[in-house]
C-alpha positions as CSV (number, residue, x, y, z in Angstrom):
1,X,-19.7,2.5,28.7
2,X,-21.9,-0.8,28.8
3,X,-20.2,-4.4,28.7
4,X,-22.2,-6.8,27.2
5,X,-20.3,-10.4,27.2
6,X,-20.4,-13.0,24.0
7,X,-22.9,-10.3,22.2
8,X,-24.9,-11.6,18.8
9,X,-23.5,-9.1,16.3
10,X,-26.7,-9.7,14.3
11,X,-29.0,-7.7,16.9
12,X,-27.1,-4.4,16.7
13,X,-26.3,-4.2,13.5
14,X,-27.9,-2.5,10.3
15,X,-27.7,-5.7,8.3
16,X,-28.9,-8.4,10.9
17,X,-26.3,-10.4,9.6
18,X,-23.5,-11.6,12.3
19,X,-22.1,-14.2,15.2
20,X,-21.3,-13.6,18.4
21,X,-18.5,-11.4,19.8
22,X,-16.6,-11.7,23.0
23,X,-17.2,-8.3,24.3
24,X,-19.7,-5.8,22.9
25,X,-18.3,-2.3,24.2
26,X,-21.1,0.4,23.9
27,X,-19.5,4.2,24.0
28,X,-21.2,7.2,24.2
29,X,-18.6,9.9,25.1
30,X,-14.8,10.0,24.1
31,X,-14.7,9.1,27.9
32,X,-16.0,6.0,26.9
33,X,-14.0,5.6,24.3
34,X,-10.7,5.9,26.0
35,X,-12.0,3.6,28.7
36,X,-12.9,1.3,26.1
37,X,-9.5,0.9,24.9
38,X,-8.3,0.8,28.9
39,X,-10.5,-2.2,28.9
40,X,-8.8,-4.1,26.0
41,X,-5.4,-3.2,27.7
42,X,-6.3,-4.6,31.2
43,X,-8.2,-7.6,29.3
44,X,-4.9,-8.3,27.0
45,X,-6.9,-8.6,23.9
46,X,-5.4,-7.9,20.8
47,X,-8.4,-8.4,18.3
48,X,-11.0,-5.2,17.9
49,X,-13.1,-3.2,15.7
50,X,-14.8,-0.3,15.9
51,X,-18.5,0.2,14.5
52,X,-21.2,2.9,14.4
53,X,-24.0,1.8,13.0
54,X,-22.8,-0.5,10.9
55,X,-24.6,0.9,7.9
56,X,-21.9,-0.6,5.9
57,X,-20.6,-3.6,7.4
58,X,-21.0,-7.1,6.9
59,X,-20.1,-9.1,10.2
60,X,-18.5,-13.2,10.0
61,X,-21.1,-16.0,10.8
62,X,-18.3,-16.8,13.0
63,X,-16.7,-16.4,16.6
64,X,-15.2,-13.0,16.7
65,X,-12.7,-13.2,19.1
66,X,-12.3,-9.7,20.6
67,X,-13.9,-7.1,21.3
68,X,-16.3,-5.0,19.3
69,X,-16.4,-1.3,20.0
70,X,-19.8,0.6,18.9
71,X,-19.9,4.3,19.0
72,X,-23.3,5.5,19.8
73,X,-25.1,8.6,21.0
74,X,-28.0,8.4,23.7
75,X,-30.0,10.5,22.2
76,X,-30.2,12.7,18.2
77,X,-29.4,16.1,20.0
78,X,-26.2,15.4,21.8
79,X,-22.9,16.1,21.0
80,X,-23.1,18.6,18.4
81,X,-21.5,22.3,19.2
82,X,-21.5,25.1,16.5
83,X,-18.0,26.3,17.0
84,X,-18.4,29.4,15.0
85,X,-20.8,31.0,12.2
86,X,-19.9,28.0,9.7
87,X,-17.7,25.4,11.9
88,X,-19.6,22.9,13.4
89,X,-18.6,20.1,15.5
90,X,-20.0,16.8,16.5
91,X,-18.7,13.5,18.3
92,X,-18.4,10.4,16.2
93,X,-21.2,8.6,17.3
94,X,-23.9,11.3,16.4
95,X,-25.7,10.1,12.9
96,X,-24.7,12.5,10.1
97,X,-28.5,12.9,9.4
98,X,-28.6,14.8,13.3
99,X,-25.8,17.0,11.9
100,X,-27.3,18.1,8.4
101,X,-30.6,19.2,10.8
102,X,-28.5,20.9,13.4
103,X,-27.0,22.7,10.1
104,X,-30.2,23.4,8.7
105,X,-31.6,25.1,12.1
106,X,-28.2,27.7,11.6
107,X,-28.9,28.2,8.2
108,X,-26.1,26.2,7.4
109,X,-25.4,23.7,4.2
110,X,-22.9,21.4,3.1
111,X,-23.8,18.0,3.5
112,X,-27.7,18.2,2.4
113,X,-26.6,16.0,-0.4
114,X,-26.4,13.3,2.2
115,X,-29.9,13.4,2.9
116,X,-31.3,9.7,4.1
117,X,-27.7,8.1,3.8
118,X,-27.3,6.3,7.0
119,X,-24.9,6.0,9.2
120,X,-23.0,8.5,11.9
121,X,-20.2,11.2,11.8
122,X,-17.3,9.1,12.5
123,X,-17.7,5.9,9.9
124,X,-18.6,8.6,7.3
125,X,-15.7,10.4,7.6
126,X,-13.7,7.1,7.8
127,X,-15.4,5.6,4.5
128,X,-15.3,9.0,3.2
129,X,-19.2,8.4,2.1
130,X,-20.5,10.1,-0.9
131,X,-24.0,10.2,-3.0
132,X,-24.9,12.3,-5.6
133,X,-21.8,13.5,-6.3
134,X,-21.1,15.0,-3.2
135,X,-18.7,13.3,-0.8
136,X,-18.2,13.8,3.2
137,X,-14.4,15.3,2.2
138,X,-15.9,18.6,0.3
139,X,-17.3,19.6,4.3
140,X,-14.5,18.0,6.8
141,X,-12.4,20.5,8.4
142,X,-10.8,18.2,11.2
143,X,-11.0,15.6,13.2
144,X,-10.0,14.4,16.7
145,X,-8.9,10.7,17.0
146,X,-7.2,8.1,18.9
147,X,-4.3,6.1,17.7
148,X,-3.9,2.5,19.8
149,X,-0.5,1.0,19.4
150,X,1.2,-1.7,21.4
151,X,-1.1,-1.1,24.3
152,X,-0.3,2.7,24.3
153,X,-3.0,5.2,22.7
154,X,-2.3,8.8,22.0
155,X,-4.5,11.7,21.1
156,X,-4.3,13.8,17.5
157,X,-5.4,16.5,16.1
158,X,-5.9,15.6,12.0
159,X,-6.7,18.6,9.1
160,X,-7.7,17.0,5.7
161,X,-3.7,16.8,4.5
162,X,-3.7,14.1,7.2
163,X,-6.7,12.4,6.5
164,X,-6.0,11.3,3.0
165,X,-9.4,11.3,2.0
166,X,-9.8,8.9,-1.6
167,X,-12.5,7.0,-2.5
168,X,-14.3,5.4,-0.1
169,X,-11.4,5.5,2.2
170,X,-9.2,7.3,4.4
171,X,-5.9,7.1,6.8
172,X,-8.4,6.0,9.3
173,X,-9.9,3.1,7.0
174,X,-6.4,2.0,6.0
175,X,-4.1,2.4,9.3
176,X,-7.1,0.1,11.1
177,X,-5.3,1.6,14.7
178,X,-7.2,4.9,14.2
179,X,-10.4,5.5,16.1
180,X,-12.2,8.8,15.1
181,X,-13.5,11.0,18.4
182,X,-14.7,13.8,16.9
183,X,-15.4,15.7,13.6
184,X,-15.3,19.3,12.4
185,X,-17.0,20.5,9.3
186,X,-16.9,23.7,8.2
187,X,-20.2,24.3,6.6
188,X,-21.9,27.8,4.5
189,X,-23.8,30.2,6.0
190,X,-26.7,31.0,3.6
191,X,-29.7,33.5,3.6
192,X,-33.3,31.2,4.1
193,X,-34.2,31.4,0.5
194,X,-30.7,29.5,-0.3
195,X,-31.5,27.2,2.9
196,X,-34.6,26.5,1.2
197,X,-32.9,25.1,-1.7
198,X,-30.8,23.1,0.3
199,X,-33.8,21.6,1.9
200,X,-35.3,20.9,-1.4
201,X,-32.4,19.2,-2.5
202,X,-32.2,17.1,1.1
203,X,-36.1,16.2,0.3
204,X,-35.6,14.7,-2.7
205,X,-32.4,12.7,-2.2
206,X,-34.6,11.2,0.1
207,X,-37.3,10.4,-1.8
208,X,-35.0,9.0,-4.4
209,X,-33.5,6.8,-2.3
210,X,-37.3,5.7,-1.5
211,X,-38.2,5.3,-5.1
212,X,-34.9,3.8,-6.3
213,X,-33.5,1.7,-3.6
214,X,-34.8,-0.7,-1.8
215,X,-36.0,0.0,1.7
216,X,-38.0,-2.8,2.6
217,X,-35.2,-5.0,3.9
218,X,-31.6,-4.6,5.6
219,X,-29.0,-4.0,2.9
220,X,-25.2,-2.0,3.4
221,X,-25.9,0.3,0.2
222,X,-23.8,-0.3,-2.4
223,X,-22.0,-4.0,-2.0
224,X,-19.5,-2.9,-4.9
225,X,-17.5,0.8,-5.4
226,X,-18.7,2.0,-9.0
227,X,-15.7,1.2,-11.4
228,X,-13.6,4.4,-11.2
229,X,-10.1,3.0,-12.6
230,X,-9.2,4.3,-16.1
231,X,-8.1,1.2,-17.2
232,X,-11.1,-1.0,-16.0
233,X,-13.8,1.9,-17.8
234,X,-11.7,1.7,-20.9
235,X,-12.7,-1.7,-20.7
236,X,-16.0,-1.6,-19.9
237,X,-16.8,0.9,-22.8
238,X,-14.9,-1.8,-24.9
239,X,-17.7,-4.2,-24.3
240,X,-20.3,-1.4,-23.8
241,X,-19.5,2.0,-25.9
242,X,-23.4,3.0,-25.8
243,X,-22.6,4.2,-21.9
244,X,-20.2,6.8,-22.6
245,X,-21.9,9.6,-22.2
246,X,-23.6,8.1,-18.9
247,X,-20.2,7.7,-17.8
248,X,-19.0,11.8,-18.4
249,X,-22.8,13.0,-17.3
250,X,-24.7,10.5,-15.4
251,X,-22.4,8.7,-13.2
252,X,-19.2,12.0,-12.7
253,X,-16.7,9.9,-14.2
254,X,-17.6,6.7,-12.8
255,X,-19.3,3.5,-14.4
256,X,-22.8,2.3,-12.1
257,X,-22.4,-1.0,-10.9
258,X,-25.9,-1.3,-10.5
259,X,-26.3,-0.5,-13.9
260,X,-23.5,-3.4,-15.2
261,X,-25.3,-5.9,-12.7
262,X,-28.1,-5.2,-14.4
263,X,-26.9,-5.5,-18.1
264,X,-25.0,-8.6,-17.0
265,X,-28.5,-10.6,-15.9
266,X,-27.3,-10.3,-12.1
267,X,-30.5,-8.9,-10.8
268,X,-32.3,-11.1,-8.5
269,X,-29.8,-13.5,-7.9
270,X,-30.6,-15.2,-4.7
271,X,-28.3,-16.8,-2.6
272,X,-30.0,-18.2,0.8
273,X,-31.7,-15.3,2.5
274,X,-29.4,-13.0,0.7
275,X,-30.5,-11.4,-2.9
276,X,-29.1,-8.9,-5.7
277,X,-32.7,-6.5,-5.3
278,X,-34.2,-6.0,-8.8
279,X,-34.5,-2.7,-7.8
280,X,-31.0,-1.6,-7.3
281,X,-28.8,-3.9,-8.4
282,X,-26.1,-2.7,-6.5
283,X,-28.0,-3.7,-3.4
284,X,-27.8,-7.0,-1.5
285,X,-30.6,-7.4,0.5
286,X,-31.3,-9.4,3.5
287,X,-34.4,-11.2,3.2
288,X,-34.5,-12.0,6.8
289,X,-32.2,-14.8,8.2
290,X,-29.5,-14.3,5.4
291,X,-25.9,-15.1,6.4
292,X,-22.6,-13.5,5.8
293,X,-21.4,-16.7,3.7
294,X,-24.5,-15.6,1.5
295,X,-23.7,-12.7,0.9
296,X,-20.1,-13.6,0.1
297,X,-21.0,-15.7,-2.3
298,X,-22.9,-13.5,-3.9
299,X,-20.4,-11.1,-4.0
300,X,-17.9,-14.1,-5.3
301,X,-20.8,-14.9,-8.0
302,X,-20.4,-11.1,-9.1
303,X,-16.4,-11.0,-9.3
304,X,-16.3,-13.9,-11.1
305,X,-19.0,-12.6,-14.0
306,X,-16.8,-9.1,-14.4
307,X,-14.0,-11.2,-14.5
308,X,-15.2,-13.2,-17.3
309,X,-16.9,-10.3,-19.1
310,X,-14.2,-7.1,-18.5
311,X,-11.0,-9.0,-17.3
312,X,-11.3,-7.4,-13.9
313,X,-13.0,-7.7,-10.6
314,X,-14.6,-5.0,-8.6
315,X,-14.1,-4.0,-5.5
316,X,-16.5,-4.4,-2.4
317,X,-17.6,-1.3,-0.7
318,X,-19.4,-3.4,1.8
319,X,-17.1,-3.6,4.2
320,X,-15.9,-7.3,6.0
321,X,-15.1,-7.9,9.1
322,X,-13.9,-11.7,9.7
């Protein structure tokens, strides 16, 4: 584990958006991990938060008063064990891109749909990330975590009952004492020409993401969860009954925020060093030296159009860490 005293969020984060922390705790081993949270008993500190990459975080400006717990790996091979012919494991700190080509040397698929989504095992399973219409749930098997609670911490075993996998979230996401150690999927073992499919459709997730999304500057993916309430798309297709059949086809059910951003003149709205990219306009980019109040207000500028156009706000899938 490596210490590092009032660290600038800003440098080891995806975003390069963030203040200063008052401990920076680098783990790479469940070793670390528990020692980590030895350290925040001994140190009496109450406030923490755990990170990967933080591929979908957005960090205060401010003085984070705690510690800040990022699960890494040293280097893309380690900690991933094939348990069996389709049951792979991996600790939380490995990126899920690692695991998808560990997979794909066992002629194993699963999670190809994932293909140049950032971010490691642990915070996908705890966002429950999705693209394409495939979601980290469809492949989880298991996890190993660690539950902290009034400076005790304790061990368990979770199957996908106790997960409680929705959208975007989990148990883990909403009991905020839960830190993931370790993931099992349970993939399919496939003969090469099916592999080769798979890695066809891992190639060109990819180079959708290049053409479509912006990848020139630091953004968290989607700043807003596409609107998946019945009540909200009934209103939506109230104002905008030409996107039905996007909603059933295109979009599984769902109705593309960066599409309503779009149709509601939001694209390229610039805030500071923080803007709505004309490319996506689902993305809020980083320009370089952007803030976290930018982007808030940004996000505020959003709410309060949907508000004012559909009667309802969406929700953030960035998520914020004040």
């Amino acid at each position: 584990m490596i210490v590092i005293r009032d660290a600038q969020m800003k440098d080891y984060l995806w975003y390069k958006i963030g203040g200063n922390t008052r401990y920076l705790l680098q783990c790479f081993s469940e070793e670390d991990i528990v020692e980590a949270f030895e350290f925040i008993k001994k140190e009496k500190i109450d406030k923490y938060f755990v990170v990967g990459m933080g591929s979908n975080l957005l960090f205060t400006d401010g003085y984070f008063d705690g510690v800040v717990i990022q699960i890494l790996v040293d280097a893309p091979s380690v900690g991933i064990t094939l348990l069996n012919k389709e049951t792979v494991q991996a600790f939380s700190g490995v990126e899920l891109d690692s695991v998808i080509q560990f997979a794909f040397d066992k002629n194993l698929l699963g999670l190809e749909w994932a293909g140049g989504l950032p971010g490691t095992v642990g915070a996908a399973v705890r966002g429950n990330v999705g693209a394409f219409g495939g979601e980290i749930k469809d492949s989880f098997k298991a996890a190993r975590v660690l539950v902290y609670d009034k400076k005790k911490y304790k061990v368990l075993d979770l199957n996908k009952r106790d997960i409680k996998f929705a959208y975007r979230n989990s148990t883990v996401k909403k009991q905020k004492n839960m830190v993931i150690l370790s993931v099992t999927f349970k993939l399919n073992s496939v003969d090469d020409k099916k592999l080769g499919w798979g890695k066809q459709t891992y190639f060109a997730n990819i180079e959708y993401r290049k053409s479509k999304h912006p990848m020139d500057f630091p953004s968290t993916g989607s700043a807003f969860k596409n609107i998946n309430n019945p009540g909200d798309i009934k209103k939506v297709l109230t104002a905008f009954p030409d996107i039905e059949s996007d909603v059933r086809v295109k979009w599984h059910g769902k109705v593309s925020m960066g599409y309503l951003n779009k149709r509601l003149d939001l694209s390229g709205l610039k805030i500071g060093q923080a803007h709505i990219s004309n490319k996506h306009s689902n993305f809020i980019v980083n320009l370089g030296g952007a803030t976290a109040l930018d982007v808030l207000s940004i996000i505020k500028r959003v709410q309060e159009t949907f508000k004012e156009a559909f009667g309802f706000t969406p929700e953030p899938e960035v998520e914020i860490v004040q």
